[in-house]
N, C-alpha and C positions, 0 to 999 in steps of 0.2 A: 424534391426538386432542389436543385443548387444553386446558390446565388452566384449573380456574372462575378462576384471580387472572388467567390473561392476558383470557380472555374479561370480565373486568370493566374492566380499562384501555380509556380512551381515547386514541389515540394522536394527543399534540398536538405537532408536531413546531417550533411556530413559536419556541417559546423554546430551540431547542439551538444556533440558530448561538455563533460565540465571542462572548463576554460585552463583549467590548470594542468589537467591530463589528458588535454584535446588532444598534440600532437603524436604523443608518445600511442593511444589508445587508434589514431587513425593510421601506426604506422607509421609517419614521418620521422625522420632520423631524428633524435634527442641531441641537445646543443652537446658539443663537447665539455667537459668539467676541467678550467682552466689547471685546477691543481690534480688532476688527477689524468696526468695522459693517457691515452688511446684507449679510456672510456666514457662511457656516457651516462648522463645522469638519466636517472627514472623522475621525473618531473612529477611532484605532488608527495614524494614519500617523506618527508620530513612533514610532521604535522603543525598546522598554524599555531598550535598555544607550546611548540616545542622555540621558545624565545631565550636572548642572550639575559633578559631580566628574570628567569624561570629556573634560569639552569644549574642545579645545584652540583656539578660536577660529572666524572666519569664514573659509569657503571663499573662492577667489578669484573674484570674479565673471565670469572668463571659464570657468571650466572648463566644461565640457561634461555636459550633463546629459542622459539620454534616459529618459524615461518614457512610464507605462500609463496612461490615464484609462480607469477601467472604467464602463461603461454601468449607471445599475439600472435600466432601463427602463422601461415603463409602467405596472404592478403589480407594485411588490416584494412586497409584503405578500400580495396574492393568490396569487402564485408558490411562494410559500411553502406557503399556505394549500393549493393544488391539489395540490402535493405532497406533504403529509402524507394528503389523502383519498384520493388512489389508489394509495396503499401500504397504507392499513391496511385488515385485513382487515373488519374489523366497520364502513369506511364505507358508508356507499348509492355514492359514486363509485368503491369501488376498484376495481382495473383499466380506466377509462376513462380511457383515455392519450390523448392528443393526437399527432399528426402534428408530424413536425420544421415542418413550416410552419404549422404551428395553432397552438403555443406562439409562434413568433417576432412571428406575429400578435396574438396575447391577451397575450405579455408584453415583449418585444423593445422593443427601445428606438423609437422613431419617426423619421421623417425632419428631423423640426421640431427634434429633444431633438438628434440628432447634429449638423445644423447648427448650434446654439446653441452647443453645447459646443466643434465645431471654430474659431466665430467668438471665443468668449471667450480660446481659447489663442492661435492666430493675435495678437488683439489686444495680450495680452501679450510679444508678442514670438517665441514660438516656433512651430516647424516641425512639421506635420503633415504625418507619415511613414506613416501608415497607418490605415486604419478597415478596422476586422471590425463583427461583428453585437454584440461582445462591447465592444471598448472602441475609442479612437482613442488612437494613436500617436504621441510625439512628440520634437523634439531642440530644444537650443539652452541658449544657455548659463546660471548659476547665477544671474545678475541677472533674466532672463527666468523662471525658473523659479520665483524670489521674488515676484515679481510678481503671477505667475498663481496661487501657490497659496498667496498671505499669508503667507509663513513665513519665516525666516532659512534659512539651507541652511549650518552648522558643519562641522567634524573633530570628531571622533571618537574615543577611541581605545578600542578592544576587544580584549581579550587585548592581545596582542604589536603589537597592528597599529592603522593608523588609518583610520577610515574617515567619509564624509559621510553626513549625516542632518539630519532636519529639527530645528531645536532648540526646536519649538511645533508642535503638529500642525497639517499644510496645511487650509486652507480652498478655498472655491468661492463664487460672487458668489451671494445669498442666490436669486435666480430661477433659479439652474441646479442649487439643491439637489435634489431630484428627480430630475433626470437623471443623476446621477452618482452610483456607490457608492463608489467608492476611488480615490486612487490611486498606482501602486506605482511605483519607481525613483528616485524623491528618494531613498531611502539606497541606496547602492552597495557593501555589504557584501554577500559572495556568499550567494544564496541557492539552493545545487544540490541537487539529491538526488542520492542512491545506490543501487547496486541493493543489495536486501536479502537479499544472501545471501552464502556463503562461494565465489565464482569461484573456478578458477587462471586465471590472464592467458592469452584463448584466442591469443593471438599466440606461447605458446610451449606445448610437447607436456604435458599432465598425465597421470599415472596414478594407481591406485590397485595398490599392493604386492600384499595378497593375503597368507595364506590367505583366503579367504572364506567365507561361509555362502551358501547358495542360496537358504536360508527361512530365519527367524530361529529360530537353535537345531539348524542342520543340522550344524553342524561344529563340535566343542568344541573349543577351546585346551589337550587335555590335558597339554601341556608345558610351560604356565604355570601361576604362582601363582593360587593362590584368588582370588575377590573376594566378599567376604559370605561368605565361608565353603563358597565352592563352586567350580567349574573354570566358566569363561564363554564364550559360543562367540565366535568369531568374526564380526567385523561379514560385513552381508548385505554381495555385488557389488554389488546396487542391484537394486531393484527395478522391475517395468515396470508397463504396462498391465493385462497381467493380474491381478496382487496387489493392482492397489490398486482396479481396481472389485469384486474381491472384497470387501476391506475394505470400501468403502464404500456397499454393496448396492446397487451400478447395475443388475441384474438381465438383462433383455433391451433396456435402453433404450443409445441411440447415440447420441443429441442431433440424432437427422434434425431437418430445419429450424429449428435455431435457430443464428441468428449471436450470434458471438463476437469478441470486438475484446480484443485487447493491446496495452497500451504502453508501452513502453520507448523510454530514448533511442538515436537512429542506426540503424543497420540491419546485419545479418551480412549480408555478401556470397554466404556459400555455403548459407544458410535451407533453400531448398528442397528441394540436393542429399542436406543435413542429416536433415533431416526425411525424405523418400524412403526414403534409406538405413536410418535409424533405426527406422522402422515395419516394411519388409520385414523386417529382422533380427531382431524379436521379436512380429512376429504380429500389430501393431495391422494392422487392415484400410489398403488401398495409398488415397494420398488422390489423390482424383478431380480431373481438369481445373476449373479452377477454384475448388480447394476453397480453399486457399491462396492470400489476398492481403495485397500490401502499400499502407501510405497513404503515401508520404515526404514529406519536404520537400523545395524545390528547393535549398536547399544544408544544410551542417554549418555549426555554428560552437562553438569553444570543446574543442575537440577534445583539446588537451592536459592542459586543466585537466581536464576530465570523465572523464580517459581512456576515450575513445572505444571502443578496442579490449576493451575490458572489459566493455561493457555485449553484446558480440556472443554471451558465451556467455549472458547472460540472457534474449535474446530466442530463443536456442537451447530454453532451456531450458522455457522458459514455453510456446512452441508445443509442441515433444515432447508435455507433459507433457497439455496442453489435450487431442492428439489422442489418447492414450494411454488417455484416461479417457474421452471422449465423441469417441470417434473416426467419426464422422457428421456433426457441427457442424461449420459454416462457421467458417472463422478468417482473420481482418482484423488484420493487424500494422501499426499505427500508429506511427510512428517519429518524436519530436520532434528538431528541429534540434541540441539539445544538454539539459543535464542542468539547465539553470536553471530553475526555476519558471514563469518565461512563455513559456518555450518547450513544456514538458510541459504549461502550462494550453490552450495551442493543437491541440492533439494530441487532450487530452480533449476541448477544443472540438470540433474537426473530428469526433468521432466522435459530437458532439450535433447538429451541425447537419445532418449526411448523413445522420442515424441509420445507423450503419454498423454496430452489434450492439446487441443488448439486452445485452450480461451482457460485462463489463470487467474486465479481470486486470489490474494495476497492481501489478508488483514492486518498488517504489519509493518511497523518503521520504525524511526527516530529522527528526532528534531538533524537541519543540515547542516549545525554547525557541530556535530558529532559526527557527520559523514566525512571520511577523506578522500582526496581524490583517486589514492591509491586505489581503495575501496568501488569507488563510482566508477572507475575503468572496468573492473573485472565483473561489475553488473552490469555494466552498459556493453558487452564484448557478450552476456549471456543474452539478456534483452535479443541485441544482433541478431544472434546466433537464430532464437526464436522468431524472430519476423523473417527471416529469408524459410523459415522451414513452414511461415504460416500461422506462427501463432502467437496471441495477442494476449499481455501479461495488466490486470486491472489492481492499483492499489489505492488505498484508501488513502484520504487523504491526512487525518490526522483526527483527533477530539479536541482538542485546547485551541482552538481561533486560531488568532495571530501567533500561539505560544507567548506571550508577555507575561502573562500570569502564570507559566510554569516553568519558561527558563531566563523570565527577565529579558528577552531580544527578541525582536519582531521576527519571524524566520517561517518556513515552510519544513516539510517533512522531508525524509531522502526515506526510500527510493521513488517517493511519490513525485517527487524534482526531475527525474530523468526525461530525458525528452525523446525515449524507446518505448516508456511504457506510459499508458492510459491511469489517470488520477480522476478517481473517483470522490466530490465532495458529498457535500449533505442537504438531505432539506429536514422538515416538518411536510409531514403528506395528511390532511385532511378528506377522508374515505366516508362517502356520505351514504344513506340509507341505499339499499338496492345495490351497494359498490359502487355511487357515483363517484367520480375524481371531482372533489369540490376545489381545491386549491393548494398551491405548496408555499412553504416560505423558505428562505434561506434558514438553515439552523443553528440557532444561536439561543442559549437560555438565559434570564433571569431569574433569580429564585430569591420570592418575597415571603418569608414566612407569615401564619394567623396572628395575631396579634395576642394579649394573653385573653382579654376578656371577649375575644372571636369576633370584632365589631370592623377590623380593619386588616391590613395585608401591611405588616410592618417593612418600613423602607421602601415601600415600591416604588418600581418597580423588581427593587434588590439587586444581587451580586449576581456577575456572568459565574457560570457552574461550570458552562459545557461549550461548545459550537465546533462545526466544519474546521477541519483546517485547510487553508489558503492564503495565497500570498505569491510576492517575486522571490524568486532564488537570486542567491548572490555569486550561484556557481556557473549554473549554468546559461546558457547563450541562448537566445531565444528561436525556436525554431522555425522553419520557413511557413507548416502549417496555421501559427499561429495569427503572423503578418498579416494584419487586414482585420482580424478579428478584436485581437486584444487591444483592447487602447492603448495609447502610448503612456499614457498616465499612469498605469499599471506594468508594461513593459517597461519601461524606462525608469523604473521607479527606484532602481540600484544602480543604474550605469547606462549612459548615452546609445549604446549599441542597442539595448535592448537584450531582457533575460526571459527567463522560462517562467511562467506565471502558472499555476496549480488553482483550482482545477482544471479537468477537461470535460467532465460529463457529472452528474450528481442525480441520486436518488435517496429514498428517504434515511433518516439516520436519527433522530431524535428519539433519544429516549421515552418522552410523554407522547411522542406517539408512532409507537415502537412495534416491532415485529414480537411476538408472541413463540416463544421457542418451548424446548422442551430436553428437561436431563435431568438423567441420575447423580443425585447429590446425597450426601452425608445427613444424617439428623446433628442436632447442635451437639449431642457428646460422644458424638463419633461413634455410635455404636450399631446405630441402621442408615441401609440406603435404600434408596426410594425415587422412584419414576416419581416427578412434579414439573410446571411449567410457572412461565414468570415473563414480562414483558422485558423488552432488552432493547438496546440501542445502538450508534455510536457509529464513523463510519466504515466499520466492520463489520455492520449492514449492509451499508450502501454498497459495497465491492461486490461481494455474492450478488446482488440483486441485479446488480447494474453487467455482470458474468452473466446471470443467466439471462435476463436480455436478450443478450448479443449471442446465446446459443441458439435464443429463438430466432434471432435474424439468422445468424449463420444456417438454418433449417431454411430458412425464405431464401437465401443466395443459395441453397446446394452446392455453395463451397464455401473453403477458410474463411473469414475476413481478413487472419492475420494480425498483424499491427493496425487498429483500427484509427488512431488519429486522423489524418488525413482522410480519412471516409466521414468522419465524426465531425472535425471543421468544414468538410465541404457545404455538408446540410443545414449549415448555420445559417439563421434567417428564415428557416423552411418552418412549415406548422408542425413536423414532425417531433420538435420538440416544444415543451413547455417552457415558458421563458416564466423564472421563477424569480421573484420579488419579496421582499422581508415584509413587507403589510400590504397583500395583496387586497385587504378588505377598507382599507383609507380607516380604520376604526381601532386600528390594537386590536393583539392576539394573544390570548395565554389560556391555561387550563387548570385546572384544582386537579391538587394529587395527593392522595395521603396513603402515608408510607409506618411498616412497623419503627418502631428505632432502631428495636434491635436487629430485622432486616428478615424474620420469618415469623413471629408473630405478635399477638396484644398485650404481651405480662409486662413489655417493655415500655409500652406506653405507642401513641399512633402522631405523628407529625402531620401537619395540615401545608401544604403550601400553594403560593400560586408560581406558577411559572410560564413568562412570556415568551412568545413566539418570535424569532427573527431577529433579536441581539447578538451577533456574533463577533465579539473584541470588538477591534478595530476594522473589519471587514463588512460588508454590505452586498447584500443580492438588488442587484438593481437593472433596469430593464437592458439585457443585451446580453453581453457576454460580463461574467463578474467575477472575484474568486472567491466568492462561497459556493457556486453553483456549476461555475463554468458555462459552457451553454446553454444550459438548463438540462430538463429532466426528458428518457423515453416521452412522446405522448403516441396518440393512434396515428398511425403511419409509418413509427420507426419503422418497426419492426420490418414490414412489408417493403421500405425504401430500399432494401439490399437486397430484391429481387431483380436477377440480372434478366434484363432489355433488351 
């Protein structure tokens, strides 16, 4: 059911991109650049820590430059416009999706618009290395690059380090304004993501200690200290398949025929054997020839910086997790060349242009004040791209809370900020005997260590470790689905107009009581590998879980969802979700966990800790809409609510 405030919203979705590349990304003509006649500036390309107090000088004119000219093709503004009517529920076009070649045609750049653009660079001196559908490619060095995009090209220095950037944001000769949205790699300061969750390095063996719980609350820590005033059990092993469509009332649904696309960077080499083993061993249904595919690139790069071997148990973990819960659905593992932003924007690409799934798990970000808006244009122009063809992109929201504790500023994640795609936070899911859903909390840990003579829980409740990430953007503008739902407290919490607040939907993520996966990892001296499993968390969980979800609904609707927001706030207020709370029990929450040191077995010695439920930084789950949780969690009825009436 819908409540009468969302049924009265209209969902306008053209003012959410970021505030700084709003115009330029909708298409509206860019102001003229007072010094630079009969062109126009690309608005947001000069990066904010590119300052007059920063700027150690000019670059050398030969260095070496490679950059993105992104495309905005032939209707930005319509692109936009289509995209918000066939996501909301109350348009006359929702669910009229276009064909990956219907959009390329009605928005896509034109033959005329690419040739201009690659004669304008060319003339300036540099090298065209590549054209997509999406932008043209290019190299050559910092005098050339001046040239072509009217700007000085300085140092920098940022933190500890120095680095190039424009010192005026780049322009474009005023006839090619239209054809271009942005464009990115004039600054050279890294911009990678990470996966969003708590790995061990699958290059070497992880375990989990043990004792366990089965179900949460199966086995109590009689022989430890109180917490709250009572004996706490032991964290779960991990939970599988079965517990968590329990939890989230999948019912008899599978997700037959709906594709699924994941992406992460690089590729696990042993995916399949992974996956195979992992499903026989707890009962997900065996997946079929074919069910499992991969997209890759033809090579890696950046291997060392990204550490490559890290991201293998994420893409472990994301499929598992996907077949675990909508074990039916197709799944397409999209593998970008490395962890940099235009490599992952290719990635996403490719699975807009193939249409390779409707429904996109993205375990992956970086804090927003490393996103540029140049950056945010050419995801939020792919996003687009995806909602008019149908399909609905889910990312996590972050591990670190508020981030204060790991970059010192209160801030949310990018691309998790966008107001295209679905932000997925965190809970703690307590799965009781039989598979009941006993309860969730927002997730947020404390971690109190035994004390030395075992008699007490030193510090407790101890230091935040972990939690959801959530919070207000300072980028973006808040969107029309959110109006009505978010408080103003929270919207308004950066600026009068009202911004984009993260989450939008959450399921579990806590490490201690965590999904149960499974992969081939290294022995400690590198010399065998070996099928093992280990408990895992973080909300790089939650995305998969909360994807396959929505494949199962997408099975109940017999079509896309699409862009699911506006479907997602209308049912706000409905029982169909769980409205989740940081002490749902009025008593304090935590769990005993004992962990090797060395992180696969006892020679190292075994850590004792408690860790409490529902401390997440500065953030709080509290009854409504909140940003640990966002609306809360699936409960029984989701699924079944997107059965079209």
């Amino acid at each position: 059911m819908r409540s009468n405030r969302a049924k009265a919203r209209a969902v306008s979705m053209a003012a959410t991109l970021p505030m700084l590349a709003g115009a330029l990304a909708l298409g509206i003509p860019a102001a003229h650049a007072a010094d630079h006649p009969l062109r126009d500036l690309l608005a947001g390309t000069r990066p904010a820590w590119a300052t007059a107090t920063a700027d150690k000088g000019a670059t050398s004119d030969g260095a070496r430059v490679s950059a993105r000219v992104y495309l905005a093709g032939k209707d930005a503004a319509g692109l936009a416009a289509y995209a918000k009517a066939v996501s909301d529920p109350d348009s006359a076009s929702y669910g009229r999706y276009l064909t990956a070649k219907q959009a390329q045609a009605r928005f896509g750049a034109t033959k005329a618009q690419v040739a201009a653009v690659k004669s304008w660079l060319t003339a300036a001196g540099l090298k065209v290395t590549g054209v997509t559908r999406h932008y043209v490619s290019v190299s050559g060095d910092v005098a050339a690059a001046e040239k072509a995009f009217g700007t000085r090209l300085h140092n920098f220095a940022k933190g500890s380090k120095t680095y190039r950037a424009p010192a005026s944001a780049a322009s474009v000769p005023q006839g090619l304004a239209a054809a271009v949205l942005t464009v990115t790699g004039l600054d050279n300061a890294p911009h990678m993501a990470t996966h969003d969750d708590r790995l061990p390095p699958p290059d070497t063996v992880f375990r989990n200690a043990g004792p366990f719980s089965s179900y949460y609350g199966s086995n109590t820590a009689s022989t430890l200290p109180d917490a709250y005033g009572t004996k706490i059990p032991y964290a779960v092993k991990g939970y599988t398949g079965r517990q968590l469509r329990a939890a989230y009332g999948a019912g008899t649904r599978t997700g037959k025929g709906v594709r699924v696309a994941i992406t992460d960077a690089y590729a696990s080499p042993t995916i399949a054997y992974d996956a195979g083993t992992y499903a026989k061993r707890h009962g997900d249904a065996a997946w079929k020839t074919g069910q499992l595919h991969q997209a890759l690139p033809k090579k890696y790069t950046n291997t060392k910086d990204c550490s490559a071997s890290g991201w293998y148990g994420e893409e472990t973990l994301d499929v598992e997790a996907v077949h675990a819960v909508a074990p039916a659905a197709d799944v397409t593992y999209v593998g970008a060349a490395s962890c940099g932003d235009g490599d992952l924007l290719d990635a996403l690409g490719k699975v807009v242009d193939d249409h390779l799934a409707d429904i996109v798990s993205n375990s992956w970000g970086e804090v927003e004040a490393a996103q540029t808006p140049d950056l945010a244009a050419a995801y939020d122009q792919v996003f687009q791209l995806g909602a008019v063809e149908g399909i609905g992109f889910y990312f996590s929201s972050g591990d670190d809370g508020d981030e204060v504790a790991s970059s010192g500023t209160k801030q949310v994640d990018s691309p998790a900020d966008s107001a295209w795609v679905t932000a997925v936070g965190g809970t703690s899911l307590a799965v009781g005997k039989n598979d009941s859903y006993l309860w969730e909390t927002g997730w947020g840990t404390d971690k109190a260590n035994l004390s030395a003579d075992g008699k007490s829980w030193t510090d407790f409740p101890g230091a935040f470790t972990s939690g959801a990430g959530g919070g207000t953007s300072r980028t973006v503008a808040e969107p029309d689905y959110q109006r009505g739902v978010v408080p103003d407290a929270l919207a308004k919490a950066n600026s009068a107009g009202g911004n984009r607040v993260v989450p939008d939907i959450a399921a579990i993520a806590d490490p201690n009581t965590g999904f149960l996966v499974g992969q081939t990892q290294s022995s400690p001296d590198g010399k065998k590998q070996a099928y093992g499993e280990y408990r895992i968390g973080g909300t790089s969980l939650a995305a998969p879980v909360v994807a396959a979800v929505q494949a199962l609904a997408q099975e109940a609707r017999g079509k896309a969802i699409g862009f699911a927001n506006p479907a997602i706030y209308a049912k706000y207020g409905s029982k169909v979700y769980h409205d989740v709370t940081d002490d749902p029990t009025g008593k304090g929450l935590a769990v005993a966990r004992v962990d090797f040191v060395n992180g696969y077995d006892a020679t190292g010695g075994l850590a004792t800790s408690a860790r409490s439920l529902g401390k997440d930084s500065s953030l709080s789950a509290v009854r409504g809409y909140d940003d640990v949780t966002g609306v809360g969690t699936p409960a029984s009825g989701y699924v079944e609510s997107y059965r079209r009436r």
